[in-house]
C-alpha positions, 0 to 999 in steps of 0.5 A: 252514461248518455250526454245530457240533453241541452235543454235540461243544462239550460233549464237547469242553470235558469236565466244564465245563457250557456253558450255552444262550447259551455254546453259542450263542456257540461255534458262532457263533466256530466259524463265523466263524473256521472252527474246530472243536469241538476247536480252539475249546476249544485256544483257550479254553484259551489264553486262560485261561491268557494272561488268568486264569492257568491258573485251572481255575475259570474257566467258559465263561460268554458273558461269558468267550467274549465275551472270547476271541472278541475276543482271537480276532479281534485274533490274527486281525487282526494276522496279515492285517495282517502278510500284508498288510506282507509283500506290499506292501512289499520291504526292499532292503538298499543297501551305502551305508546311513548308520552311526554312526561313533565317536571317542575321546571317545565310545568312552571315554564308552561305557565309563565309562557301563558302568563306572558303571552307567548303564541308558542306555549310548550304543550304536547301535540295531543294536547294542542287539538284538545284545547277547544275543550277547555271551559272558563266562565264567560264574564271571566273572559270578558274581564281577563285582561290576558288573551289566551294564546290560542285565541285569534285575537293575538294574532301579529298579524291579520289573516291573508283573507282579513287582508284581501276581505279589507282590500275588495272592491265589490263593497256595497254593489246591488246583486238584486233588485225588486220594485226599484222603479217605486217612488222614494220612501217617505217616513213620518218624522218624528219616527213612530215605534214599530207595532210587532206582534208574534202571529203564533202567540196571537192565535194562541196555536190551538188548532191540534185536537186534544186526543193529539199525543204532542210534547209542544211548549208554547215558545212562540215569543219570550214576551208572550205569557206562557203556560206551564213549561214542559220538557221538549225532548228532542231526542225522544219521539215515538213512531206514532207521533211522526205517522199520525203528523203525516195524516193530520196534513194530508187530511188538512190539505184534503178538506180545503181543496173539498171546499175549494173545488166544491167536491162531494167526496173525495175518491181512493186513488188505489181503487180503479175508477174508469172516469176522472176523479180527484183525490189528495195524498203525498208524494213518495220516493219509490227507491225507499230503501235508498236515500242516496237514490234521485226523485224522477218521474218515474219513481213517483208514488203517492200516499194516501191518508188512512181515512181516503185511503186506509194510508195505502200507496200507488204509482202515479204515471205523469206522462201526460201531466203538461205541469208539474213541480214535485218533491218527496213529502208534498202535498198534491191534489191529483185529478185523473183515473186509475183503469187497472187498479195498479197505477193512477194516471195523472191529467193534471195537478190541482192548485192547492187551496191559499191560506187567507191573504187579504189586501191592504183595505181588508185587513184588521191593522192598518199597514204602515211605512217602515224599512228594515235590514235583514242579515244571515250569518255566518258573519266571520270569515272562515279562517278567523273571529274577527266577525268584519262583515258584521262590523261592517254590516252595523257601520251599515246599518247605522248610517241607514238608521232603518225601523227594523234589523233582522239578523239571522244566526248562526253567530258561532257556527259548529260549521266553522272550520277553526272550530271544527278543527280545535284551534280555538280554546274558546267556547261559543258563548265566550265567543259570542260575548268578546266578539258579536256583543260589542257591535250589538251593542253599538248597533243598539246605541246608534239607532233611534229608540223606537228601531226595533232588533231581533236575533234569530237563532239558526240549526246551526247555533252552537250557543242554542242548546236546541239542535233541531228544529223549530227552535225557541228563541234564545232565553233571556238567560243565555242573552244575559250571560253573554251580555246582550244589551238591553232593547235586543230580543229574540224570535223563534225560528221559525217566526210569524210575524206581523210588523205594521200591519205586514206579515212576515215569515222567517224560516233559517234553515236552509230548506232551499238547499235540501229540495234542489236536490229533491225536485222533479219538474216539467214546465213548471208555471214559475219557471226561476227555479230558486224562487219556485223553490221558496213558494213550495214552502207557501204553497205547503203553508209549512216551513219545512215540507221535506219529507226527509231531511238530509243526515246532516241536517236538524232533526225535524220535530214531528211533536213539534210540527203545529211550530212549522205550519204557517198560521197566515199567508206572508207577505214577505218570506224570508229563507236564507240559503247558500244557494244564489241571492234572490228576490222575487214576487209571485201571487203577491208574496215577496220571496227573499233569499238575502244570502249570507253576510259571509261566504268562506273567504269572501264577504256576503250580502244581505238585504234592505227592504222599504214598505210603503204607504199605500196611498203613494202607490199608484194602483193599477187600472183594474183595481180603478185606483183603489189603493186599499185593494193593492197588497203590501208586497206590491208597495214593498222594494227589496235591494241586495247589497254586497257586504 
């Protein structure tokens, strides 16, 4: 394999400045492990995260790249040895296979070990790894007065990481800024009650036609009057389901930028066309066959819908396209000719039209000041329950005493290894109502009444029956059974929005993730990779415009697809991702990144925003001081805080 060009290492790795030895160190680890640009940074950002916790001041210096080419190399030696296992050796099960018989003594010796809390119960070694199946009621677990000899809580002693999480320094340090130069906020006194509304209920979602097969509940807001439940099924969709979704988006996309640009018609890009001509597809991965296979730009095609192209596809040629950001499942507006036939030359790619994005002056409710803290779980260490970066994150945000709290699942992650493993015979909800509850409910009686707090679930959620996404918000049912006081409500995922006048969108599932391994670009005009990727979701005006997500993602409902379309243009976009912690502004939208509030070992971050009344803003000279033609990301700033 080549050496990687310096210019793609660092353009891959953004604003961190690669010096002349760690350049010579990437391209070296790029060659030996056959990576890209692009992937190598993926991995130096697992290993931040892994070794320093997400610290985003950590430099790729050629002692750190030392670090995580060794890490590297030890990922890489356990999968051969692994392959190597699986190869030369078969496990053959035999129905006479030895087993440990039990008497009444041993039996009763069991029990009273149980009874008396001993942490050594006798138990078989099959038996030790199956006792995460076990299920008990959760009020029971809530009223027993005994703990359960597996369970974490009766641990002697803490965690070595419950130690060095209590014991670290970089508690309360600002990772990231925005707009911090604004004027302090200034709230009235006494505190008005914030005015929510759920976008998605208040337009009644009602776009799709009727001859459009769709399984879609209305479960946009547990306080919104529903119509009459149906079931949706999740694992059952039809072919033509996912295929008639793809059209109704390229055709949706296709009449706004008709009406945009003012075109008569627009062409059939797989007819030749000796002169420039504008037409509207999707982008497609040539190497269809291979999903593993990276996007370039020379495996670029672009689909077309069945009325501008009978859903036909052709090879795009970007080779003179000064600009572009593309990934498998966007919708572009190409402009550029097609001479043979067999391939459409691309001059240039066309802004997609925005969803309607008024200022301040122009909208129906007035925008109003409040501030809000937003958090992502996990919210425990990956070694224990203990859940100390969500006590800590509550001793937080009750001295802050904000107007809104939003706290971002998973709570009981299906990713968290002692769960993975079985060494917990507690079940999620159990889980859920011995450890989260109690802090929810002491958040609950420490704020002011009129403070509003909102859970949203996550793909992840082992307590959310809903695997794919969207998902509902979680029932009142499941609220009550795991004891959510009273005054804590729930948001779908995703959710739209509108907090005193400001729109916000909330997307949990990490879709950042899953198109930094899909992007190809060049001279893109928002050159901060991490935030350029968070826009394609605005642009897209959809939450998930992947076209395929990875197998070990949520399934994407293509019934459920009117749930993941934006309904208005936000002001505020929050997507959590394991990626870096970001906040930015583009084209007044506020693209916030708060990370996790916890990562492995270490503790996380999570985010304070305060919006402000327009009138305390100065507005910029071109607006002549008019203040109700400014946005409301303009009056907002947005801090990063480590837990």
């Amino acid at each position: 394999m080549s050496a990687v060009d310096p210019a793609q290492l660092q353009k891959a790795f953004g604003s961190a400045r690669l010096e002349a030895d760690a350049i010579i160190e990437c391209q070296s680890i790029c060659q030996v492990f056959g990576l890209a640009a692009s992937d190598l940074f993926i991995r130096w950002q697992t290993y931040v995260i892994n070794r320093h916790g997400g610290d985003a001041g950590i430099l790729p210096t050629r002692e750190r790249l030392l670090e995580a080419r060794s890490m590297l190399q030890q990922e890489h030696d356990r999968r051969a040895s692994q392959r190597q296992s699986q190869a030369g050796h078969t496990v053959k099960l035999t129905r006479n296979k030895e087993r440990t018989h039990y008497d009444k003594k041993s039996v009763e010796g069991l029990l009273q070990n149980m009874v008396s809390g001993s942490q050594e119960p006798l138990r078989t070694p099959q038996s030790a790894r199956r006792v995460g199946l076990l299920k008990t009621n959760a009020s029971a677990v809530r009223d027993r007065s005994m703990a359960s000899p597996m369970s974490p809580s009766v641990f002697a002693e803490p965690s070595p990481s419950a130690i060095r999480y209590s014991n670290r320094t970089n508690t309360g340090r600002t990772e990231d800024t925005l707009h911090s130069e604004l004027p302090p906020q200034q709230l009235p006194e006494p505190r008005l009650s914030l005015t929510v509304h759920d976008l998605a209920a208040k337009s009644g979602d009602t776009e799709l036609s009727s001859e459009y097969e769709s399984d879609e509940d209305d479960f946009s807001s547990p306080s919104a009057p529903r119509a009459p439940a149906r079931r949706m099924r999740y694992m059952f969709e039809k072919l033509g389901t996912r295929t008639e979704t793809i059209n109704r988006r390229i055709e949706r996309m296709a009449l706004d930028v008709k009406s945009e640009y003012e075109i008569a018609a627009l062409a059939n890009p797989t007819y030749p066309h000796q002169e420039a001509v504008t037409a509207v597809g999707r982008i497609v991965n040539i190497n269809l066959d291979d999903a593993a296979a990276p996007i370039s730009s020379d495996t670029l095609l672009l689909e077309t819908s069945r009325r501008l192209g009978n859903g036909r596809r052709i090879p795009l040629d970007v080779q003179a396209t000064p600009s572009f950001s593309l990934f498998p499942g966007q919708i572009v507006a190409v402009e550029g000719k097609n001479l043979k036939g067999s391939e459409f030359a691309v001059s240039q790619f066309r802004a997609l039209p925005r969803l309607p994005h008024p200022a301040i002056g122009d909208r129906p409710d007035a925008v109003e000041p409040f501030d809000a803290v937003v958090a992502s779980g996990p919210y425990t260490l990956s070694d224990n329950f203990e859940y100390e970066p969500l006590r800590d994150l509550v001793d937080h945000v009750l001295a802050a005493q904000p107007s809104l709290v939003l706290l971002l699942g998973p709570f009981v992650s299906e990713a968290h290894p002692m769960l993975r493993d079985g060494q917990s015979d507690l079940m999620p909800e159990e889980i859920f109502s011995s450890k989260i509850t109690p802090h929810l409910a002491r958040l609950r009686e420490g704020l002011l009444a009129s403070s509003a707090i909102y859970l949203v679930p996550s793909t992840d959620e082992l307590c959310c029956p809903y695997v794919s996404f969207p998902q509902p918000p979680l029932s009142r049912e499941l609220l009550a059974r795991v004891g959510v006081p009273d005054g804590v409500e729930s948001l779908s995922n995703p959710a739209q929005i509108s907090v005193n006048g400001v729109s916000i969108a909330i997307s949990n599932i990490d879709a950042l993730f899953h198109l930094v391994k899909e992007e190809v670009s060049r001279l893109p005009v928002l050159s901060d990779r991490l935030p350029r990727l968070a826009w394609h979701l605005v642009e897209q005006r959809h939450f998930y415009p992947l076209a395929i997500p990875p197998a070990d993602c949520a399934g994407i409902l293509a019934s459920q697809d009117g749930k993941l379309r934006m309904l208005a243009a936000p002001d505020i976009l929050i997507t959590p991702s394991q990626l870096r912690q970001f906040a930015r502004m583009h084209e007044n939208v506020i693209l916030l990144n708060p990370g996790h509030s916890s990562k492995g070992l270490f503790g996380g971050t999570f985010a304070r925003l305060a919006v402000r009344a327009p009138k305390s803003i100065d507005a910029p000279s071109s607006m002549l001081g008019d203040s109700t033609k400014i946005f409301p990301a303009e009056c907002t700033s947005v801090e990063i805080v480590r837990i």
